[in-house]
N, C-alpha and C positions, 0 to 999 in steps of 0.2 A: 496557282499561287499568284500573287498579285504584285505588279514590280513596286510595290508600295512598301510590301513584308521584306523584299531583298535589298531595298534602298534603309530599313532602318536595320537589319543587317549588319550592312556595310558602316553603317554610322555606327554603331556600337562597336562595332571591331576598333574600328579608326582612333575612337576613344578609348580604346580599353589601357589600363594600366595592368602592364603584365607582370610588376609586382603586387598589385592587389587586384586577381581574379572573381573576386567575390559580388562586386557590385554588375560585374560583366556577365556572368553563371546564371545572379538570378535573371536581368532581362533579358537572356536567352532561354532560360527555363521559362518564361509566361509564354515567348513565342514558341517552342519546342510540344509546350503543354496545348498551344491554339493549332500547330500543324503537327502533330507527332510520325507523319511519315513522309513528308518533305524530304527527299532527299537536301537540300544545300542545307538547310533549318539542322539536321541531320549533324552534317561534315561540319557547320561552325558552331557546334554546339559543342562535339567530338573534338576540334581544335583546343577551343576553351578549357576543356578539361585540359588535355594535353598540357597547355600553357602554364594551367594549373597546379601541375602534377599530378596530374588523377590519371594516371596511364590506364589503369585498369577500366573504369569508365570509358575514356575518349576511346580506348580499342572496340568497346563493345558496339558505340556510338557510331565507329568508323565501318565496323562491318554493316550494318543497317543501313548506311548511307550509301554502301557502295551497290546495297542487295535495291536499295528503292532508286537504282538507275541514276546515279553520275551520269554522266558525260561531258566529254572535252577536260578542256583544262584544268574544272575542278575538279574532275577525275584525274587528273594527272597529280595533282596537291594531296589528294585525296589517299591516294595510293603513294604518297612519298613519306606520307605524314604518320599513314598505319605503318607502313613497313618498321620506320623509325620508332613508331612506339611499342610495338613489337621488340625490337631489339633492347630498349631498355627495361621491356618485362624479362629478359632475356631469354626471347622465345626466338633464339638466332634461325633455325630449322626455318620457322615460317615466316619468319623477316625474307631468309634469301627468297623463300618461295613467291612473297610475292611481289620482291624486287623483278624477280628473274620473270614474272609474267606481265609485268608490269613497262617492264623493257620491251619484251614483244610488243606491246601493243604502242608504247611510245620510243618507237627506237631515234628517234634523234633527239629526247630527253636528256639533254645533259646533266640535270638537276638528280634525275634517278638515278644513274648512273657512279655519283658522287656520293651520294646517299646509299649505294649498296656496298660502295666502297668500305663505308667506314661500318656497315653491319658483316661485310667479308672480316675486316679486320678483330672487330669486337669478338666474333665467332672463331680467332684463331689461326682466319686463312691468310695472312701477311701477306705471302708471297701474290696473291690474288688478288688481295687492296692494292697491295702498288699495282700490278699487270695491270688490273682496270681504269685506274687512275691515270696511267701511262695513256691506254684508249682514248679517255675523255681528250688527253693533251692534244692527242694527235690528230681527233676528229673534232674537237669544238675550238684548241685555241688555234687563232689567224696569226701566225708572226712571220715577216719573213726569214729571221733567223732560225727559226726551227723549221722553214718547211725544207732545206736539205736533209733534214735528220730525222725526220721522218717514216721513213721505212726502217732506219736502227730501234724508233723508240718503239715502230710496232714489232718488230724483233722481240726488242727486250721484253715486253707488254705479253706476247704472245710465250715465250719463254717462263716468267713468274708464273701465268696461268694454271699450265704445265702443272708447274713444283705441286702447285696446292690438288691438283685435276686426282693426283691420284689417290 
């Protein structure tokens, strides 16, 4: 792929108006239709829909992107952005599934993290949303006033966990 194709890419994102997806769809579909197995060509094609509301599309879109090799960071986006539209097919099951492997692989992703958060919750698991949430607090935010509280809030964190664990 030529840093020519990912530089107009980038410019069509930049531009896009994410109340009208439509003028943005097709000049991803000519590039789409000229690399069809691109992985990143892939993943912002998959967004667009997303953007779109085409969940059904951009999941399909996102699995392909992820099977023709991600990596790095847009692997990280990659895998925040399926899980999430997962969840609003409401395929909660495989949202946590590939939060929760998705973690493994980027465990100081604080972005996934927040994102599993609110697919624990959509799925029922409250008690879980918050515990994890609580996590994020403890391990991503810097304040001095919360760092004596710290071991309470992972208490409490580990505690919610629990409720929902069984």
């Amino acid at each position: 792929m030529t840093d020519a194709v990912y530089a107009e890419l980038d410019r069509l994102l930049a531009e896009r108006d994410r109340h009208d997806m439509a003028p943005t769809l097709a000049a991803l579909k000519a590039i789409h239709d000229e690399h069809p197995t691109d992985a990143r060509v892939l993943y912002e094609y998959a967004g667009a829909h997303d953007t779109a509301g085409q969940e059904e599309a951009a999941a399909e879109l996102y699995e392909r992107a992820l099977a023709a090799g991600l990596e790095g960071d847009v692997r990280r986006r990659c895998l925040l952005q399926y899980g999430s539209t997962l969840r609003n097919l409401d395929r909660f099951d495989e949202s946590i599934e590939v939060f929760g492997a998705a973690r493994v692989e980027f465990p100081d992703a604080a972005s996934l993290a927040v994102f599993e958060a609110i697919t624990l919750h959509a799925a029922g698991q409250v008690h879980a949303s918050l515990g994890s949430l609580l996590d994020v607090i403890a391990d991503h935010v810097d304040s001095a006033e919360l760092e004596r509280y710290k071991p309470a809030i992972r208490g409490n964190a580990a505690y919610l966990l629990e409720l929902d664990a069984d």
